[in-house]
C-alpha positions as YAML, in Angstrom:
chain: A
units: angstrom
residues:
- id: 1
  name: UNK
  ca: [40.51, 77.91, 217.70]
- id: 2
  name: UNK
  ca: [41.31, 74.40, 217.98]
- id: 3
  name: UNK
  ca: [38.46, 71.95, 218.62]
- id: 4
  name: UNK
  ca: [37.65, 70.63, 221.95]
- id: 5
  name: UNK
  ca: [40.08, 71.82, 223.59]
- id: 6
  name: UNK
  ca: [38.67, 72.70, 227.07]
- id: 7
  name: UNK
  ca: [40.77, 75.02, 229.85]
- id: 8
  name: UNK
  ca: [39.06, 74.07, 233.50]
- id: 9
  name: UNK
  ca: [39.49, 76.99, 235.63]
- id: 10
  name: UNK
  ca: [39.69, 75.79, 239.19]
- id: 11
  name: UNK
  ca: [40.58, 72.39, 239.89]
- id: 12
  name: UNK
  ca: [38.44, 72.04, 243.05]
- id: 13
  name: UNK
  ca: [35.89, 69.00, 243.68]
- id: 14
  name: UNK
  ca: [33.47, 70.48, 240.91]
- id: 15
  name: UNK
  ca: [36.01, 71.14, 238.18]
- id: 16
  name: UNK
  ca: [37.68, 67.53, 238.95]
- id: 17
  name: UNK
  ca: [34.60, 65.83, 238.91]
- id: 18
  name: UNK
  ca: [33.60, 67.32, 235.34]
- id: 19
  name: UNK
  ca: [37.44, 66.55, 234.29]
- id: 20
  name: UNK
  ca: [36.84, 62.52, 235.61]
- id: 21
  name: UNK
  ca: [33.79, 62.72, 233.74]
- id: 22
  name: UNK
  ca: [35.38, 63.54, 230.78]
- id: 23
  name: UNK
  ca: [37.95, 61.24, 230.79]
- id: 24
  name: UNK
  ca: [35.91, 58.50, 231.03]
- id: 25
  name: UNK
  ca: [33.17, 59.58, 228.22]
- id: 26
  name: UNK
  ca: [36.18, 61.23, 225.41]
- id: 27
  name: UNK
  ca: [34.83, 63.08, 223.01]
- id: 28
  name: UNK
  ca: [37.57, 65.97, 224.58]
- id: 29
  name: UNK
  ca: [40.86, 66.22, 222.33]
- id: 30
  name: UNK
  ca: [42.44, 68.57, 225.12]
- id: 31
  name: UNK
  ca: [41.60, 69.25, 228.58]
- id: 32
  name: UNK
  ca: [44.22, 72.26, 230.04]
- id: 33
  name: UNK
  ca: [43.82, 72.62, 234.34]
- id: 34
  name: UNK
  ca: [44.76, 76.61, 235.24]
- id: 35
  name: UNK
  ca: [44.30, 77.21, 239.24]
- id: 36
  name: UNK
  ca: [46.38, 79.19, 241.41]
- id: 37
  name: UNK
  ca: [47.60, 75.95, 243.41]
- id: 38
  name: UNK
  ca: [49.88, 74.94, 240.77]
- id: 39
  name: UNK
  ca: [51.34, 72.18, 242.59]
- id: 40
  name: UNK
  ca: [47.84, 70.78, 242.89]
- id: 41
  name: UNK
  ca: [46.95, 71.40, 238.98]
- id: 42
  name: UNK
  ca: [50.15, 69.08, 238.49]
- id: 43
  name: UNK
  ca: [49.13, 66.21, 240.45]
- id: 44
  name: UNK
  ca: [45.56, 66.32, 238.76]
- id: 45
  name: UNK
  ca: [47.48, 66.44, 235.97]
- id: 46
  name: UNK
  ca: [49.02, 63.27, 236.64]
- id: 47
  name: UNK
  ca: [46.64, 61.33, 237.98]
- id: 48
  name: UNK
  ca: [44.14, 62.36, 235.29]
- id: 49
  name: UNK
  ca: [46.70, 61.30, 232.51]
- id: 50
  name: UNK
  ca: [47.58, 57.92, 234.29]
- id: 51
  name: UNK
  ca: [44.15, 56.59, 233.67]
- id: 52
  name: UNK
  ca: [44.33, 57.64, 230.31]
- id: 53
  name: UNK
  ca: [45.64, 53.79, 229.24]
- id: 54
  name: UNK
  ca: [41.87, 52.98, 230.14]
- id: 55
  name: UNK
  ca: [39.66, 55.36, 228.82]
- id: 56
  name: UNK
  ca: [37.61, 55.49, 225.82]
- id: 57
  name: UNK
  ca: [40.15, 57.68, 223.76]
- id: 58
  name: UNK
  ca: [43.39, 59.73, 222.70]
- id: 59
  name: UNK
  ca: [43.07, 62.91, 225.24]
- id: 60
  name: UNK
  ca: [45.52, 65.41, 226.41]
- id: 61
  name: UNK
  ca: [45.91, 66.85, 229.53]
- id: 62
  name: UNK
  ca: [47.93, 68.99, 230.82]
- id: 63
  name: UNK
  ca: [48.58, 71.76, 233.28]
- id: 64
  name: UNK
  ca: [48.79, 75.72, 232.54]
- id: 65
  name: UNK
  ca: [48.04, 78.98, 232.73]
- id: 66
  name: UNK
  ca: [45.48, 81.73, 231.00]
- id: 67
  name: UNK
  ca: [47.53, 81.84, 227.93]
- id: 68
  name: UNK
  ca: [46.60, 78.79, 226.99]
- id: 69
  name: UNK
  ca: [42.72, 80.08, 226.69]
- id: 70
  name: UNK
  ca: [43.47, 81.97, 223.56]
- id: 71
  name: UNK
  ca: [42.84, 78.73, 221.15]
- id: 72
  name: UNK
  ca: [40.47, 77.11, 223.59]
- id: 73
  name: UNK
  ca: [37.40, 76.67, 222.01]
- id: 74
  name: UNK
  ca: [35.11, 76.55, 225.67]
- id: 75
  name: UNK
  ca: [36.25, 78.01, 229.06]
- id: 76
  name: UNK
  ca: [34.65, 76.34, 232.44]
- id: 77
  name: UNK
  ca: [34.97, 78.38, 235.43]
- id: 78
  name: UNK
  ca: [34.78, 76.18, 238.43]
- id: 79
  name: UNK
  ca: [37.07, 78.23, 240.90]
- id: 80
  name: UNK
  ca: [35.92, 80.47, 243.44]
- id: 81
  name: UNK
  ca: [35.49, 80.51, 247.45]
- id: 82
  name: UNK
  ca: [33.11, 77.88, 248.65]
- id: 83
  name: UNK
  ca: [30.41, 79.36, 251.35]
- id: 84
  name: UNK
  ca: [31.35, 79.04, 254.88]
- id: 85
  name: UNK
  ca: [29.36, 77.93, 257.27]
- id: 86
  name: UNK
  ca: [27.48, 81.09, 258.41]
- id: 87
  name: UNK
  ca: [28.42, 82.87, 256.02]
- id: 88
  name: UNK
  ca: [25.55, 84.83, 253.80]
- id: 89
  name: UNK
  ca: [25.34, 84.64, 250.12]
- id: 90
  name: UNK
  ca: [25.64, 88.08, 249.61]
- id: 91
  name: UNK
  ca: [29.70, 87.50, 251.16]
- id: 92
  name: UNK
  ca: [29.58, 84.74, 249.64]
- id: 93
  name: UNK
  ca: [29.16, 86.89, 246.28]
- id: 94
  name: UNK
  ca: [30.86, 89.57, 247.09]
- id: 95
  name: UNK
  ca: [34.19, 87.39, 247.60]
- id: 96
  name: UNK
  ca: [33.46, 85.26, 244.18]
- id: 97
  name: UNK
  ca: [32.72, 88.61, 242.18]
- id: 98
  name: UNK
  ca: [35.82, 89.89, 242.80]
- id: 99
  name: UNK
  ca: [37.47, 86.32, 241.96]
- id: 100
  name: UNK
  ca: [35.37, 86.09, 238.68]
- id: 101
  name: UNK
  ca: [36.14, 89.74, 237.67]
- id: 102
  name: UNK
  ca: [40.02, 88.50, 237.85]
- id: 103
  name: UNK
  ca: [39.84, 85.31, 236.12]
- id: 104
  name: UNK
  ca: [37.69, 86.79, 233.47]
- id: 105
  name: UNK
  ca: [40.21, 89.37, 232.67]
- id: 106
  name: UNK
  ca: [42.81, 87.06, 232.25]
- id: 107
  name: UNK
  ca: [40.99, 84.87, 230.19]
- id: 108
  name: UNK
  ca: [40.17, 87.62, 227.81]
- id: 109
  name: UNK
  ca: [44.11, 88.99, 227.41]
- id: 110
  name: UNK
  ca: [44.71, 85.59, 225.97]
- id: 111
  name: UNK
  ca: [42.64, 86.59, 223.07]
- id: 112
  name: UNK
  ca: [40.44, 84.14, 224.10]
- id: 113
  name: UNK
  ca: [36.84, 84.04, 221.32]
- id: 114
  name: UNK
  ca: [35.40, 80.94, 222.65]
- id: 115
  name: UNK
  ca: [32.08, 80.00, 225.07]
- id: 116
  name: UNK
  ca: [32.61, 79.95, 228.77]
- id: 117
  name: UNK
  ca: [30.59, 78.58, 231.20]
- id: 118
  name: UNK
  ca: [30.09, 79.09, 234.65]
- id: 119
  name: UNK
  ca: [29.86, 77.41, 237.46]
- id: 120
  name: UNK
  ca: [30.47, 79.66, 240.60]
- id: 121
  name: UNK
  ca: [28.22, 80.45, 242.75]
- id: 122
  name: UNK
  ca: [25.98, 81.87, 243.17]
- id: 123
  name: UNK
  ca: [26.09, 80.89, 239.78]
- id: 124
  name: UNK
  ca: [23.08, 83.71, 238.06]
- id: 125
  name: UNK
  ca: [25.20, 86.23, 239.22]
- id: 126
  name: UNK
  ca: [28.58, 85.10, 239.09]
- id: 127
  name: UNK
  ca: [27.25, 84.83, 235.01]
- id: 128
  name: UNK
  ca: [26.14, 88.27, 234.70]
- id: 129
  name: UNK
  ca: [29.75, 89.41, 236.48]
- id: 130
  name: UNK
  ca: [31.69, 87.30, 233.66]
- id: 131
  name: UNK
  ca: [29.50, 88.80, 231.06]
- id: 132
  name: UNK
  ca: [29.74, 92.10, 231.69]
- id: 133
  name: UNK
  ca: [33.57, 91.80, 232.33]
- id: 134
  name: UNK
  ca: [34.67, 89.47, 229.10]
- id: 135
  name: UNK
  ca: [32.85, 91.95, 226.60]
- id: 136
  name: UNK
  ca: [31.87, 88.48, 224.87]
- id: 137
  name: UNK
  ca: [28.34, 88.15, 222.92]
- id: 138
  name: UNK
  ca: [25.64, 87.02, 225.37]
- id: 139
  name: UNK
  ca: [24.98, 83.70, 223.33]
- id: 140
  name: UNK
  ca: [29.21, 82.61, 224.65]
- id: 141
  name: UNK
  ca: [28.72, 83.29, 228.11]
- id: 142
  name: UNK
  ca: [26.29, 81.83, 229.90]
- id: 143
  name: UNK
  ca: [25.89, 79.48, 233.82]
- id: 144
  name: UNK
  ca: [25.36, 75.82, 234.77]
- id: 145
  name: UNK
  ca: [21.56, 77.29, 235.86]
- id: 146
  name: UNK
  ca: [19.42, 74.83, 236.85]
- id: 147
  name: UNK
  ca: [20.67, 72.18, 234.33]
- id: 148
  name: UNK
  ca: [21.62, 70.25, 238.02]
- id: 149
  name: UNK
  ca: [18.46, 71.10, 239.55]
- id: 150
  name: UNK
  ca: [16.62, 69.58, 236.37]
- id: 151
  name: UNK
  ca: [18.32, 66.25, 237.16]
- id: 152
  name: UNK
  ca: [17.31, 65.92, 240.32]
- id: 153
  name: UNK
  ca: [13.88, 66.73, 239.10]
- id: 154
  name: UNK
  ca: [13.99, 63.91, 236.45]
- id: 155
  name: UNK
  ca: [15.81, 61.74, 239.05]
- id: 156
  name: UNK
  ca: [12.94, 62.11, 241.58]
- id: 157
  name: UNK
  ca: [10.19, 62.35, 239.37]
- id: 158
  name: UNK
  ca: [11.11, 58.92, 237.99]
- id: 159
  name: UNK
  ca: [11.61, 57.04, 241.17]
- id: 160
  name: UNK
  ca: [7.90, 58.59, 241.74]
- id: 161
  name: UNK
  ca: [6.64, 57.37, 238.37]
- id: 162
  name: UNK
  ca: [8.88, 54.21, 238.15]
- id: 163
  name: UNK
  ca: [9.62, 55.14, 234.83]
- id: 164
  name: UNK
  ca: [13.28, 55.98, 233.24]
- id: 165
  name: UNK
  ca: [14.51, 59.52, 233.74]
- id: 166
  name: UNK
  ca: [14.80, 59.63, 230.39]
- id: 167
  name: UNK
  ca: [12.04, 59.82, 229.29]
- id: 168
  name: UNK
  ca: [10.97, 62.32, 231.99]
- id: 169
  name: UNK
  ca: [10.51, 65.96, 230.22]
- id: 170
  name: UNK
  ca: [10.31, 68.47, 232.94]
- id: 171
  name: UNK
  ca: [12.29, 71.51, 233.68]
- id: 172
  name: UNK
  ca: [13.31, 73.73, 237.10]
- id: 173
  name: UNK
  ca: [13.55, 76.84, 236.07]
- id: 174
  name: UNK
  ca: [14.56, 80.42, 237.71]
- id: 175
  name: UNK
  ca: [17.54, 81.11, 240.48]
- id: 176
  name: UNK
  ca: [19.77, 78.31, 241.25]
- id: 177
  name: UNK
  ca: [18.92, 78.16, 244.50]
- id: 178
  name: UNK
  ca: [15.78, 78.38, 246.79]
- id: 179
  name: UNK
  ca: [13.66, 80.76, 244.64]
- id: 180
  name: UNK
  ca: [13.74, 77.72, 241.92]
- id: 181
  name: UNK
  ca: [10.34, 76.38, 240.32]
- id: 182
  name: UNK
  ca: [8.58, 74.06, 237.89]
- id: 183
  name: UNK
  ca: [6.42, 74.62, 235.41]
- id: 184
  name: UNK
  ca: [4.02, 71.87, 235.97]
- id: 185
  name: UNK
  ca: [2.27, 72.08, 233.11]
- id: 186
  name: UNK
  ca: [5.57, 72.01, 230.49]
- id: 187
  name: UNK
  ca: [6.42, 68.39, 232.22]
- id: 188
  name: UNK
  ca: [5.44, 65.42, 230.32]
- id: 189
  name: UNK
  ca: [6.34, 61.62, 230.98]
- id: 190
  name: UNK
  ca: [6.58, 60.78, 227.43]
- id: 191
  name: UNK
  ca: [4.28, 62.39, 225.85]
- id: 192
  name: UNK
  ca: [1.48, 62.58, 228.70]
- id: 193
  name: UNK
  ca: [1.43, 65.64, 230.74]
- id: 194
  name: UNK
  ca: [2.62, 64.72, 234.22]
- id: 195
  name: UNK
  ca: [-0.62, 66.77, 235.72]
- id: 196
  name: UNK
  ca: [-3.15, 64.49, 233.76]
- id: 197
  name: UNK
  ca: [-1.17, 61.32, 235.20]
- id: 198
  name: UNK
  ca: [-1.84, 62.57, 238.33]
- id: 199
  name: UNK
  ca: [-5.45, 63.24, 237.99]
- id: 200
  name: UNK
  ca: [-5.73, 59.83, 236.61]
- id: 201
  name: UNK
  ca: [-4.14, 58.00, 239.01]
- id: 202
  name: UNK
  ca: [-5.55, 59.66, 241.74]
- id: 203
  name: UNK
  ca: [-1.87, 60.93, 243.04]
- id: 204
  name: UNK
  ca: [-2.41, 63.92, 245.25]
- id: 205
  name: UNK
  ca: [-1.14, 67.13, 243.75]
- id: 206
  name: UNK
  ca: [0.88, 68.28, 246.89]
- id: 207
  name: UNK
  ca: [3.20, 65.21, 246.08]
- id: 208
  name: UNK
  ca: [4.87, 67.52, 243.63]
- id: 209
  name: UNK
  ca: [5.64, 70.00, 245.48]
- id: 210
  name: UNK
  ca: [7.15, 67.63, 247.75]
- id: 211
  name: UNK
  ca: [9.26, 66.34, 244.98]
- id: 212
  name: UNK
  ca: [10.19, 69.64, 244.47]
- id: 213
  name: UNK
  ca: [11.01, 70.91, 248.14]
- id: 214
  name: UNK
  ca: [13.26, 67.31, 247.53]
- id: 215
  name: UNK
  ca: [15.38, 68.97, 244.53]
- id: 216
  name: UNK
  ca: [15.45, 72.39, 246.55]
- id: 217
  name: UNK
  ca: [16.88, 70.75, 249.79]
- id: 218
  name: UNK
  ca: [19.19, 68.37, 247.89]
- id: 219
  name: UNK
  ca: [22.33, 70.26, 247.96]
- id: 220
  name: UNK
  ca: [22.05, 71.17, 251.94]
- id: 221
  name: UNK
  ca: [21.59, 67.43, 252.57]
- id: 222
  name: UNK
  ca: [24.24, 66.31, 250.53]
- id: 223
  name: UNK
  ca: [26.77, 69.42, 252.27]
- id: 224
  name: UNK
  ca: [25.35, 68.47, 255.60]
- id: 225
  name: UNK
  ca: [26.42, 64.40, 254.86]
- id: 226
  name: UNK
  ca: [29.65, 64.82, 253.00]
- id: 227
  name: UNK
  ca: [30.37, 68.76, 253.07]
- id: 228
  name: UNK
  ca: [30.43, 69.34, 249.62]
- id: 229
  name: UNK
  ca: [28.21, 68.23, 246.23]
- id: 230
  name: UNK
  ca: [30.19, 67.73, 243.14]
- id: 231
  name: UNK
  ca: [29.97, 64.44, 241.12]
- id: 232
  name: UNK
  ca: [26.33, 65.83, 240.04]
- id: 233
  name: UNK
  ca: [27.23, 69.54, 238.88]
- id: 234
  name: UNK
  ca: [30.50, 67.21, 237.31]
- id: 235
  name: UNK
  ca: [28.13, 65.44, 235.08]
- id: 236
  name: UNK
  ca: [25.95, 68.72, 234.52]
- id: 237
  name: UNK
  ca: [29.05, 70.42, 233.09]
- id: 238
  name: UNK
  ca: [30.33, 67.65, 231.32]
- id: 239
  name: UNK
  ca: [26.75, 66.86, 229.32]
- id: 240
  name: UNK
  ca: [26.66, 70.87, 229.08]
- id: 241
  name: UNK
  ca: [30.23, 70.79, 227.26]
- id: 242
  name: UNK
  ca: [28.85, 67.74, 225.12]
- id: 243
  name: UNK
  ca: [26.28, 69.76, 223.75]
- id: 244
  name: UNK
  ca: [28.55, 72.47, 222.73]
- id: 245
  name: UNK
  ca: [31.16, 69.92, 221.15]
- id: 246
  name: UNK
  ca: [29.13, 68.17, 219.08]
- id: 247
  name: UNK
  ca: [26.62, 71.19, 217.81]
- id: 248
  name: UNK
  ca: [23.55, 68.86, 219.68]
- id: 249
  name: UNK
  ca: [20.88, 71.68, 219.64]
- id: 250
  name: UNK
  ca: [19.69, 70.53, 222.79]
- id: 251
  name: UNK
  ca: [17.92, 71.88, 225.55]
- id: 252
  name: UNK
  ca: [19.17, 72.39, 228.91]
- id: 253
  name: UNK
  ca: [18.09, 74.68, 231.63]
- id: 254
  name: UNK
  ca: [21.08, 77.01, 231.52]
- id: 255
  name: UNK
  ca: [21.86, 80.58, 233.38]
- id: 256
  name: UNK
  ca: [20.98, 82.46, 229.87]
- id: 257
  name: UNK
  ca: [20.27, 85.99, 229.44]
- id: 258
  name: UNK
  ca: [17.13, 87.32, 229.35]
- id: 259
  name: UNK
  ca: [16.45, 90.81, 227.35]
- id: 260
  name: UNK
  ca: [14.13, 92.84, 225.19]
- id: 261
  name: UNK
  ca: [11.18, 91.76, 227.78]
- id: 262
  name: UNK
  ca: [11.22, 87.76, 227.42]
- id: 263
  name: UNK
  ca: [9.72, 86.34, 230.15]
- id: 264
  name: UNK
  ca: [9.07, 90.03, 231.30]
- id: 265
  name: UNK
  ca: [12.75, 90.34, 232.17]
- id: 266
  name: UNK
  ca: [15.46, 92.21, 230.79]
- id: 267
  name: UNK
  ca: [19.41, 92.49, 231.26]
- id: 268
  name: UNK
  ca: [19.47, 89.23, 233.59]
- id: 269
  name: UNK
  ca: [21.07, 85.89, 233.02]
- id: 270
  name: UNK
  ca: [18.52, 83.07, 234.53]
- id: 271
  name: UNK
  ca: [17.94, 79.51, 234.16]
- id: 272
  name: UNK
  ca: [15.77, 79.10, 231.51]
- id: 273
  name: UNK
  ca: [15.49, 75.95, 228.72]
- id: 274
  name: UNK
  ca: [17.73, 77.26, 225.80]
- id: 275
  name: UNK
  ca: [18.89, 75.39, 222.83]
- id: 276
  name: UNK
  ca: [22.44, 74.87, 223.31]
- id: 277
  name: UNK
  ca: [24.76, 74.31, 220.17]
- id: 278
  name: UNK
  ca: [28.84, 75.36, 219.01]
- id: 279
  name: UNK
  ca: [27.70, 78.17, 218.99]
- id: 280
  name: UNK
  ca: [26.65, 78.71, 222.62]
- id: 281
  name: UNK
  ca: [23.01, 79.52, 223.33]
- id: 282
  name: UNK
  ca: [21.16, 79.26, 220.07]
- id: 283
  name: UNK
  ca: [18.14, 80.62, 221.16]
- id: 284
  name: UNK
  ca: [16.01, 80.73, 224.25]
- id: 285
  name: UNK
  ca: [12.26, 78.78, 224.66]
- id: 286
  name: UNK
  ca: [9.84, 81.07, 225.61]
- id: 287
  name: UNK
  ca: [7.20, 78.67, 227.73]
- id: 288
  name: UNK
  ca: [3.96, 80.28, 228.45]
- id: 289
  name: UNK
  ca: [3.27, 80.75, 231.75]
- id: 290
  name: UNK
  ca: [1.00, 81.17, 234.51]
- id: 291
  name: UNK
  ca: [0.44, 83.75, 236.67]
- id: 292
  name: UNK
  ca: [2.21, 81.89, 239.94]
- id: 293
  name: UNK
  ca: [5.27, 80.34, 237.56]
- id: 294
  name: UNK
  ca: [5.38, 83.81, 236.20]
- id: 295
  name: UNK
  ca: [5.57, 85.70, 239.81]
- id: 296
  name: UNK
  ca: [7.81, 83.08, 241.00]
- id: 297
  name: UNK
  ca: [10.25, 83.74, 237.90]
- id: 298
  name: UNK
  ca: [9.83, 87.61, 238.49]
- id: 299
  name: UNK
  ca: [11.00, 86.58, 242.46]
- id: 300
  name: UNK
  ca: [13.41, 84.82, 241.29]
- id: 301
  name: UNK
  ca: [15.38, 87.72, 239.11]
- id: 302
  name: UNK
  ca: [14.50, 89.73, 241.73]
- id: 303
  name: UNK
  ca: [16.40, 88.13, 244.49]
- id: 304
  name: UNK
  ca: [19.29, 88.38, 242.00]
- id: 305
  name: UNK
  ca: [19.00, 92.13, 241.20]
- id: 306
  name: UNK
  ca: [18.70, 92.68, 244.67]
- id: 307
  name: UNK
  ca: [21.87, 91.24, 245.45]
- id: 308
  name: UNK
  ca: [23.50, 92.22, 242.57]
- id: 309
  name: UNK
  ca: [22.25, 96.15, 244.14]
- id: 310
  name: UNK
  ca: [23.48, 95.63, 247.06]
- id: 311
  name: UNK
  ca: [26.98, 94.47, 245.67]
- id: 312
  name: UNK
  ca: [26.80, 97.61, 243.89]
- id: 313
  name: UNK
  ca: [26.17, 99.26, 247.23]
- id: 314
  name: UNK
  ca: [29.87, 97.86, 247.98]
- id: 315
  name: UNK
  ca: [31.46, 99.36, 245.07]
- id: 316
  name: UNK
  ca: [31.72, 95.69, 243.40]
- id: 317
  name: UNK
  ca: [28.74, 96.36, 240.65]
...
């Protein structure tokens, strides 16, 4: 396995944001672009490499195909359909299952023994498909989850505050999508809980679920104004891949999987904070929850299950 070396699957708006990203932050000895518009892969390609005189350090990248996965170290899947307008998720799914199941298959002839992470949507399920397909351990396959969402949490949450979003600790958690909550009671600014600044400044309560219904909403604002979001999830990935690269043990909201009963689930890959090192998922943080964050997690997988039924339905389980 050679390290960082990173094959982008898909070199759509997502995977070419994450790939700008990286160029400009290094830290990435090799960056190989697979997607099944090779003309396009070489042009990214080139354009990628021509700023190379400028960024922060030595980097090759090239374009090529699935073979070149076997001494990759991490996979990103970015490709897949994009949903149509009118379109339901469950098509939506049903077209990027059988997309992942392909992809995922040719990764693995490679020999591929590396991480991959996901990005398709609908990404909790698109995670579970890869998993299942690729055979890998649980802990090297696992989704962007809400890792976004949590951004645009902190983002929000510190124009509210007028404090810097990094030093806001607070997490979405659950489906990457509308089901999505925070536990209120897990977010601190600093090291006050963001409930007792409330209470003290007399902010109302329901301003936080605004705040929220602002992270949930985000992404159909953002497709409604400029038809697609992608420097965001570009970052997401990018600090995702960081983490890996450099063995950070850091915690990001990823699509993990969830057995063996934590958080009351079992066989179901989720955004939940997990402790992400080389290794993939370390380990998962079990946060205690409430009765209403619990039934809004349980809601969540189950909106997942219930697709991932009805795909089964189809013949695509």
């Amino acid at each position: 396995m050679k390290k960082g070396k990173i094959v982008l699957v898909g070199t759509g708006f997502v995977g070419m944001s994450m790939a700008y990203s990286m160029l400009n932050r290094g830290g990435i000895n090799e960056l190989v672009l697979v997607d099944l518009d090779k003309d396009k892969t070489i042009g990214e390609e080139m354009d990628l490499s021509h700023g190379l005189p400028y960024a922060p350090q030595k980097m090759v990248i090239k374009a090529g195909d699935y073979s070149e996965c076997k001494d990759a170290q991490i996979v990103v899947i970015t490709a897949g359909a994009a949903q149509k307008p009118g379109q339901t998720r469950l098509e939506l799914a049903e077209v990027n299952t059988k997309i992942m199941k392909s992809i995922t298959q040719q990764i693995m002839a490679s020999g591929f023994d590396g991480i991959i992470i996901v990005a398709t949507n609908p990404v909790d399920l698109m995670t579970y498909v890869v998993a299942k397909v690729s055979g890998l351990p649980k802990n090297q396959v696992f989704g962007s989850g809400t890792v976004l969402d949590t951004a645009r949490l902190r983002y929000l949450l510190a124009d509210y505050f007028k404090v810097s979003s990094k030093n806001i600790h607070a997490y979405i958690m659950g489906e990457h999508g509308d089901s999505s909550f925070v536990p209120w009671k897990h977010a601190y600014v600093g090291c006050k809980s963001i409930m007792d600044i409330m209470k003290d400044n007399n902010h109302p309560i329901s301003d936080l679920d605004k705040i929220h219904k602002g992270v949930v909403d985000a992404a159909y604002e953002i497709i409604e104004k400029k038809k697609a979001t992608y420097y965001g999830i570009g970052m997401a990935l990018n600090r995702i891949v960081r983490a890996i690269l450099d063995g950070e043990n850091s915690i990001l909201t990823v699509s993990a999987y969830l057995e063996n009963g934590m958080y009351g689930q079992d066989d179901i890959y989720i955004g939940v904070p997990a402790i992400i090192n080389s290794k993939g998922v370390r380990e998962l943080l079990e946060l205690d929850l409430d009765e209403k964050e619990q039934a809004k997690l349980n809601n969540s997988c189950n909106i997942i299950k219930q697709m991932r039924t009805n795909l089964g339905q189809k013949g695509h389980s």
